[in-house]
C-alpha positions in Angstrom: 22.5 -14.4 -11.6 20.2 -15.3 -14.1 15.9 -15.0 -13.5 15.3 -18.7 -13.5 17.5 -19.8 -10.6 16.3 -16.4 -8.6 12.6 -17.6 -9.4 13.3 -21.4 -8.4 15.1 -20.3 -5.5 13.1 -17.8 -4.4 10.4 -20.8 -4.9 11.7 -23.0 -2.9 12.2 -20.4 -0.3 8.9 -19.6 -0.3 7.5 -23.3 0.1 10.1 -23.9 3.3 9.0 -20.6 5.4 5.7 -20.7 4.0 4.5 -24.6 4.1 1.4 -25.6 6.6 2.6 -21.9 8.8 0.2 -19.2 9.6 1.4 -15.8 8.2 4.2 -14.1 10.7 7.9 -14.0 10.8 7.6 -16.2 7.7 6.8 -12.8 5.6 9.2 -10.7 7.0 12.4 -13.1 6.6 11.0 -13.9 2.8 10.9 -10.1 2.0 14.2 -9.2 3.9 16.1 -12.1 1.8 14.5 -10.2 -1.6 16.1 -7.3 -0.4 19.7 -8.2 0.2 19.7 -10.6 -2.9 19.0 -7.1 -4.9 21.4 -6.1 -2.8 24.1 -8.7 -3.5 23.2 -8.7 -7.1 23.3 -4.8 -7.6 26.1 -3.5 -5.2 25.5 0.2 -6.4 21.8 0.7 -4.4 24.4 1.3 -2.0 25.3 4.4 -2.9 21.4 5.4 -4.1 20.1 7.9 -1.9 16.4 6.6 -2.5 17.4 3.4 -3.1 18.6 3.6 0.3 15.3 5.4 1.3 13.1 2.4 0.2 15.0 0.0 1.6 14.7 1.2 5.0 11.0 1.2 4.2 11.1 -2.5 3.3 13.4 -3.1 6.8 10.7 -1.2 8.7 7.8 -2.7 7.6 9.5 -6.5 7.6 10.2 -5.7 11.5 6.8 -4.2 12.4 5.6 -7.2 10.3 7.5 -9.7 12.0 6.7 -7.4 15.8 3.0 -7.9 15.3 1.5 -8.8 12.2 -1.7 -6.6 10.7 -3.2 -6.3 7.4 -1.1 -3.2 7.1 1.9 -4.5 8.0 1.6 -7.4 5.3 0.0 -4.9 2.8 3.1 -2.2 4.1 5.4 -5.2 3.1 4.3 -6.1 -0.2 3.9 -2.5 -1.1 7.1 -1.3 0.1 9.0 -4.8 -1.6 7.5 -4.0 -5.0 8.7 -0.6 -5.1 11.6 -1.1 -3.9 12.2 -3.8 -7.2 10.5 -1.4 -9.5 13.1 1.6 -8.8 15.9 -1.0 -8.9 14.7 -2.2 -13.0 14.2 1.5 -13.9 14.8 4.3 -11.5 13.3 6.9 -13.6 9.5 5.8 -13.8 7.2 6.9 -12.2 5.5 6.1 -8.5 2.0 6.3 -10.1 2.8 4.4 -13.4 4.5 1.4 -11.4 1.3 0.9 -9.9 -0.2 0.4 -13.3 2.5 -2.1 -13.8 2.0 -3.8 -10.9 -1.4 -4.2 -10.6 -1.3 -5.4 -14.7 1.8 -7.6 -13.5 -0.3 -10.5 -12.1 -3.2 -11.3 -14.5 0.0 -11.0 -17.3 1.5 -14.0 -15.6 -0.8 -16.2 -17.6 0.3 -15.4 -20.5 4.1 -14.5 -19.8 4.9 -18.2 -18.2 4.6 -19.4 -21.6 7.0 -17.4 -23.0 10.0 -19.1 -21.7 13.0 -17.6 -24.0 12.3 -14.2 -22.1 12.3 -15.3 -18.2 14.6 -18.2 -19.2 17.4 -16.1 -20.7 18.0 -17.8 -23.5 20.2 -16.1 -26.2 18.4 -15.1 -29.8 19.9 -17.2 -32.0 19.6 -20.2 -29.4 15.8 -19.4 -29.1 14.0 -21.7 -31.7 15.5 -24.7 -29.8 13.9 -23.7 -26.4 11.2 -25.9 -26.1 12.7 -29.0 -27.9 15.6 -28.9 -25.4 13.0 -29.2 -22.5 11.0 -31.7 -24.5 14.2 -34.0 -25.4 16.0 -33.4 -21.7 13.3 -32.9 -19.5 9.6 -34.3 -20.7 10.5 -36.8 -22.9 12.5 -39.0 -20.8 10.6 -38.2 -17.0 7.6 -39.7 -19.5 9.9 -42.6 -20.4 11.5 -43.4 -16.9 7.8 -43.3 -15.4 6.0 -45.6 -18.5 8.5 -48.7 -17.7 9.0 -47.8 -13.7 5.1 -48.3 -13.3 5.7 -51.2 -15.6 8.1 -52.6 -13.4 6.9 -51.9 -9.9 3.5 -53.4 -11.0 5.1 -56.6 -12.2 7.0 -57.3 -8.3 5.9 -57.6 -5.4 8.7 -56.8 -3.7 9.2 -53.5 -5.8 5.8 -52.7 -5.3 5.5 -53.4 -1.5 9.0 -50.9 -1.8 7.1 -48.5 -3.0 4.3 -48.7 -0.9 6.0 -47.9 1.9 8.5 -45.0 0.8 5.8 -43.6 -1.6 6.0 -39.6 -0.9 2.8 -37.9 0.9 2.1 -35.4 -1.2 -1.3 -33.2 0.4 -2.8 -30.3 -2.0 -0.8 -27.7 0.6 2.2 -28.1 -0.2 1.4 -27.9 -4.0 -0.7 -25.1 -3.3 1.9 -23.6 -1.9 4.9 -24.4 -4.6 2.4 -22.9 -7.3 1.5 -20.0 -5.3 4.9 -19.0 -4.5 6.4 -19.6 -8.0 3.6 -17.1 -8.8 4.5 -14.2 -6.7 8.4 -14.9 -7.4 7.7 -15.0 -11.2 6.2 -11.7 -10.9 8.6 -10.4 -8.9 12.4 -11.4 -10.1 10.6 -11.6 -14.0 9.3 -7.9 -13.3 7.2 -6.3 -16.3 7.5 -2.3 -17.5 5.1 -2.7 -19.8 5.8 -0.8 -23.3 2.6 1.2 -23.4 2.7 2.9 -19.8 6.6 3.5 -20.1 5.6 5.7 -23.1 3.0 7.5 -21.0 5.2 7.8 -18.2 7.9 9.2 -20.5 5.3 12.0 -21.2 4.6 12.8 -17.5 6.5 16.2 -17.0 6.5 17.7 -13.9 7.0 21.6 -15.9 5.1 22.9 -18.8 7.1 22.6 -22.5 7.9 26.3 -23.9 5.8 25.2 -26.6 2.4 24.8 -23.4 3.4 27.9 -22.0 3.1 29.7 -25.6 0.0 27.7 -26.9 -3.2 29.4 -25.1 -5.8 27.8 -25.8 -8.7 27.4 -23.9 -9.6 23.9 -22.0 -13.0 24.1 -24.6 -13.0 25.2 -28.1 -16.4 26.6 -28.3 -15.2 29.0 -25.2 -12.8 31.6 -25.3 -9.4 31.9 -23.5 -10.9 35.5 -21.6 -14.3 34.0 -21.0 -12.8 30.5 -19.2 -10.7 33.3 -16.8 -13.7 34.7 -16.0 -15.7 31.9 -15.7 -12.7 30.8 -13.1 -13.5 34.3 -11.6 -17.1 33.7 -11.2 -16.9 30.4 -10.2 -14.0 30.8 -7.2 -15.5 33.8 -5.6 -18.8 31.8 -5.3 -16.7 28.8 -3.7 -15.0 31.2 -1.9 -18.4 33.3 0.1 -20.3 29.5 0.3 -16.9 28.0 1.7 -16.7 31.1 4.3 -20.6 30.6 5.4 -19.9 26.8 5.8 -16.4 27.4 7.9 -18.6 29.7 10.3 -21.2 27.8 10.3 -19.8 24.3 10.8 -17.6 26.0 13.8 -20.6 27.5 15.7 -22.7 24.4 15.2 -19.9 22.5 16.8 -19.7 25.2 19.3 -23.3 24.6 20.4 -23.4 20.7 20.1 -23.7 19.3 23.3 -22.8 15.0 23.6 -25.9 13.7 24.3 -27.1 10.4 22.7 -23.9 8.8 21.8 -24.9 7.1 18.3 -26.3 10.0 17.0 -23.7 12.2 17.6 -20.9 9.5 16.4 -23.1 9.4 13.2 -23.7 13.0 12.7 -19.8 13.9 13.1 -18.3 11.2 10.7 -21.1 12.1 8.3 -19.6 15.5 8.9 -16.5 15.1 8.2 -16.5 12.1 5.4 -18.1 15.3 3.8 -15.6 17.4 4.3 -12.8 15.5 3.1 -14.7 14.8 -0.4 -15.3 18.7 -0.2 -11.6 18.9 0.0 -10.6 16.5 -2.6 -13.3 17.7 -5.4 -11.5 21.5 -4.4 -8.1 19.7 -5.6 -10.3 18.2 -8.7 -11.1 21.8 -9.8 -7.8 23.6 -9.0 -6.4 20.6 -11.8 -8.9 21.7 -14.0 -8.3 25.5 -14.1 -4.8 25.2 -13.9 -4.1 21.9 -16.7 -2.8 24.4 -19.2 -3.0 27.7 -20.5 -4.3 29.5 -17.5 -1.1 29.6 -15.6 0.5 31.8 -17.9 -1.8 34.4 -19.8 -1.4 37.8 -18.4 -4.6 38.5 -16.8 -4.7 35.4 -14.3 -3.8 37.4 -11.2 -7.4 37.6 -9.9 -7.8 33.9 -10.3 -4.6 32.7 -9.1 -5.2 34.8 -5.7 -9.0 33.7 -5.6 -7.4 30.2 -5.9 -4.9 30.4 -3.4 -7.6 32.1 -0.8 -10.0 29.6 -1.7 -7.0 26.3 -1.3 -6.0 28.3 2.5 -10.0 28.1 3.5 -10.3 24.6 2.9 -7.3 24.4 5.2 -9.1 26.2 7.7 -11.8 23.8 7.0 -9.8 20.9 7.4 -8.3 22.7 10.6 -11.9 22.5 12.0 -13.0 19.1 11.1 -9.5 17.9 12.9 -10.2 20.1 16.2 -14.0 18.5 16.1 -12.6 14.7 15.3 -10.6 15.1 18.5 -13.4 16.5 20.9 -15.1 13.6 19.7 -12.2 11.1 20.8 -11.5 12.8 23.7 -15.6 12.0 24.8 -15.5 8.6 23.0 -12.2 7.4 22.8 -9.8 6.0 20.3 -10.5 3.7 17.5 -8.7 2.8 14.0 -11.8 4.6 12.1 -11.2 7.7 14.3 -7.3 7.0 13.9 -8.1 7.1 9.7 -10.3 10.1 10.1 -6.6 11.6 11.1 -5.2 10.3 8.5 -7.2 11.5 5.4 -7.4 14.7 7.4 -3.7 15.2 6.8 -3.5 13.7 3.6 -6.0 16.6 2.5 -4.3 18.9 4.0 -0.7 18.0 2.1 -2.6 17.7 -1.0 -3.6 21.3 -0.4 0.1 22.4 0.2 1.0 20.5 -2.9 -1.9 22.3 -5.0 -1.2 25.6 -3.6 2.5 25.0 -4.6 1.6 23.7 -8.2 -0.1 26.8 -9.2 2.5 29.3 -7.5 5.5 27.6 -9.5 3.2 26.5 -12.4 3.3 23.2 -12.3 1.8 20.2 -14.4 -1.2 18.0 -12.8 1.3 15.8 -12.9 3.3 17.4 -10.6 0.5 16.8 -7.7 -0.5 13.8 -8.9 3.3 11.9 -8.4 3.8 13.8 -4.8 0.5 12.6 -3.3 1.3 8.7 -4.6 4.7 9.0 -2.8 2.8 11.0 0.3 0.4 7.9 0.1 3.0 5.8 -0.1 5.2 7.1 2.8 2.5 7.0 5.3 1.3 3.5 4.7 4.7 2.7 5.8 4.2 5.6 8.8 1.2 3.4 9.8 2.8 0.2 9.6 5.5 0.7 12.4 3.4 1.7 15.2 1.8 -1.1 17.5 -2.0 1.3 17.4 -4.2 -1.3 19.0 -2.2 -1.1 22.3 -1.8 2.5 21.7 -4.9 3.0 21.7 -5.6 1.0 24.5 -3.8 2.9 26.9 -5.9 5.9 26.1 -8.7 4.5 25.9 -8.1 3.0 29.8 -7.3 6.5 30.9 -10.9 7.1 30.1 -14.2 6.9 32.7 -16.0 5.0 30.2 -14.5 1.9 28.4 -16.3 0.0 26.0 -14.2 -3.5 27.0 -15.9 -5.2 24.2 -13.6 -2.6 21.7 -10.5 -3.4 23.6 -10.7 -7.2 23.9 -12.3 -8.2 20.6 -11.4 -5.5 18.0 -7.7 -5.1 18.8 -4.5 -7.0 18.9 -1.2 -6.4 20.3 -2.9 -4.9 23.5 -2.9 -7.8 25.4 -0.2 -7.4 27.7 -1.6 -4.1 28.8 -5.0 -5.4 29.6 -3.4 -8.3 32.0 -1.4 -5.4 33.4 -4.2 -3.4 34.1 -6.9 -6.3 35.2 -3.8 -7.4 37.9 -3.5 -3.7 39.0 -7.1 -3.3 39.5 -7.3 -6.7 41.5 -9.4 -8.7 38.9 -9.5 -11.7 37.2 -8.2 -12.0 34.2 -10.8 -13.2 31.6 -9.8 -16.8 30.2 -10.5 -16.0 26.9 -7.3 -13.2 26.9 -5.3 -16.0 28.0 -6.3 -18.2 25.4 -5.4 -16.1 22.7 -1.7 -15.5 24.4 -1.3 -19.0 24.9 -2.4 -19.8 21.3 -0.1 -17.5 19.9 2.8 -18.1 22.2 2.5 -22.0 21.2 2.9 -21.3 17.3 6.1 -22.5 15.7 8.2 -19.9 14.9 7.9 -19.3 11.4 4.3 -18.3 12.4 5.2 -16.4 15.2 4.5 -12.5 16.1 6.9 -11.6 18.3 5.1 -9.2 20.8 3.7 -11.9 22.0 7.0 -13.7 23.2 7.2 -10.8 25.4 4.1 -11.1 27.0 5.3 -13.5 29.8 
């Protein structure tokens, strides 16, 4: 099927699910119908272990989506449609450079609409007669037709008290809404690899050439090769003693820290660990740097590869630490999403650490780490998508002497029905503005619907 009709279809699609709604089920049909059109159109995903890999993801996130909507879900969506459509157009580039693309995709529209023999199809030699086939079939009679209708209407009353009545209400919404999602299907069925990054993607290897691995030279030219190794040397057996002091020390301060006043020791502990995760991301910074190029293969690297490697399993005891403190701090305070994302970049240091310790032991590119982190990042904003965390962390947080109510009622969705439950079991009174917000949502037209909360009767 050719791009136009995909675009005007997928336009009009947009405009029927998407027209005076608030966001919901609306999203998740839309990016579901995407899929299976790609689907239909390219029967062979079918037998694409990956291709079959992201389209689960875009299933999962368009249920989860349509379950409870959150700006992770809808972000999860996008994300996870996107990819999906940039690994069917070319399945060998890149995680990282597709986000170049897509990111460049949008502000490009303004100038790609305009050139309408490329997302029109039009064959070369047909080409130069483009735009006067529009102009004569299209432009140049609707400005005819509407010159002498006016004409006419204007000159009868009976025509004009016709058109009076039957003349089309047309609000800025729905034209808002036409443009808007004309927009995103441009983008998306007219997708854009744009020359320049497929080049530099092209050059992306994962494994040094023969011709890396026999030029040695060193990362600057007024430094030699020997001095760089042990500079590297130097430089990782000082990280390593300071990162040993700071692993003792962080642990026995943490030891000794008593919960006290509540806002202090909330500060002091994400302070802490915000650190700590920088710490570990600038150790991943300098492994890239020592290990870009020649240093993975001259012959007296030992010392620094084992100082490396000592120095990458220390910030995992670091990390380790920061993880055991981030939960003795939920288990006094409770659950929230900040303390849910401290987990998060907690484990996302920790695989980048695997991944760094596994590019220098089989001498790897940068590149190497670079495209396994964008697909780790990748995978877990679709891990975080699919769970319903505001009522997960309700029912921990309830389990707990003190609750700060205000948390539960006005920072979280999708927790309702465990609230009621547990107001009715303590013999209380449910507050009317927790009813309100069911009602509300339970009254939206389906389109706009989340569908926990049809199950909260």
């Amino acid at each position: 099927m050719k791009k136009q009709f995909l675009i005007f279809i997928s336009t009009i699609l947009f405009a029927v699910l998407f027209y005076d709604q608030e966001l919901g089920v609306n999203l998740s049909i839309f990016a579901l119908i995407l899929l299976i059109a790609q689907i239909v159109i390219q029967p062979k995903l079918l037998h694409d272990k990956r291709a079959i890999i992201l389209a689960l993801c875009v299933i999962a996130t368009s249920f989860s989506n349509a379950w409870l909507l959150s700006v992770v879900t809808v972000l999860s969506v996008v994300v996870s449609s996107f990819v999906f459509r940039y690994y069917v157009v070319d399945p060998q580039m890149k995680l990282i450079s597709n986000a170049f693309n897509f990111v460049l995709s949008w502000p490009a529209f303004v100038a790609r609409i305009f050139l309408i023999d490329q997302w029109f199809e039009f064959k070369k030699e047909d080409s130069k007669k483009t735009l006067v086939t529009i102009f004569s079939y299209v432009i140049l009679p609707f400005c005819i037709l509407s010159v002498f209708f006016g004409l006419y209407v204007s000159s009868s009353d009976m025509l004009s008290e016709w058109y009076n009545r039957y003349e089309w209400n047309i609000d800025g919404l729905i034209i808002f809404t036409i443009i808007f999602g004309f927009y995103i299907s441009f983008v998306f069925w007219h997708i854009k690899v744009f020359d320049f990054i497929k080049i530099i993607d092209q050059n992306l290897k994962f494994n040094f050439t023969k011709e890396q691995q026999s030029n040695q030279k060193s990362s600057f030219n007024f430094i030699p090769l020997d001095f760089e190794v042990r500079s590297g040397i130097i430089t990782l057996v000082s990280l390593n003693c300071m990162l040993l002091f700071f692993v003792i020390v962080f642990n026995v301060e943490n030891a000794q820290q008593t919960i006290q006043h509540i806002s202090e020791y909330s500060s002091r502990t994400h302070s802490q660990i915000y650190l700590i995760i920088t710490s570990v991301f600038l150790a991943m910074v300098v492994v890239l740097f020592f290990f870009k190029d020649a240093l993975n293969f001259i012959k007296n690297n030992k010392w620094l590869l084992r100082l490396t490697k000592i120095w990458i399993v220390l910030n995992g005891f670091l990390i380790a630490s920061a993880f055991y403190q981030n939960s003795v701090y939920i288990n006094a305070m409770g659950l929230t999403y900040k303390r849910l994302g401290v987990y998060l970049f907690l484990i996302l240091c920790m695989i980048g650490l695997v991944y760094s310790f596994l590019k220098i032991h089989q001498k790897r590119t940068n590149y190497y780490l670079i495209d396994k982190m964008s697909w780790t990042i990748f995978y877990s904003l679709i891990f975080c998508s699919i769970f319903n965390w505001g009522n997960i962390m309700t029912n921990y947080n309830l389990q707990k002497d003190t609750i700060d109510w205000n948390y539960l009622a006005y920072h979280l969705t999708g927790n309702e029905k465990t609230l009621i439950e547990y107001y009715k079991n303590q013999n209380r009174e449910v507050p009317e503005f927790l009813l309100n917000r069911l009602k509300y949502y339970e009254d939206l037209p389906f389109l706009s619907k989340q569908l926990y909360y049809s199950t909260t009767k």
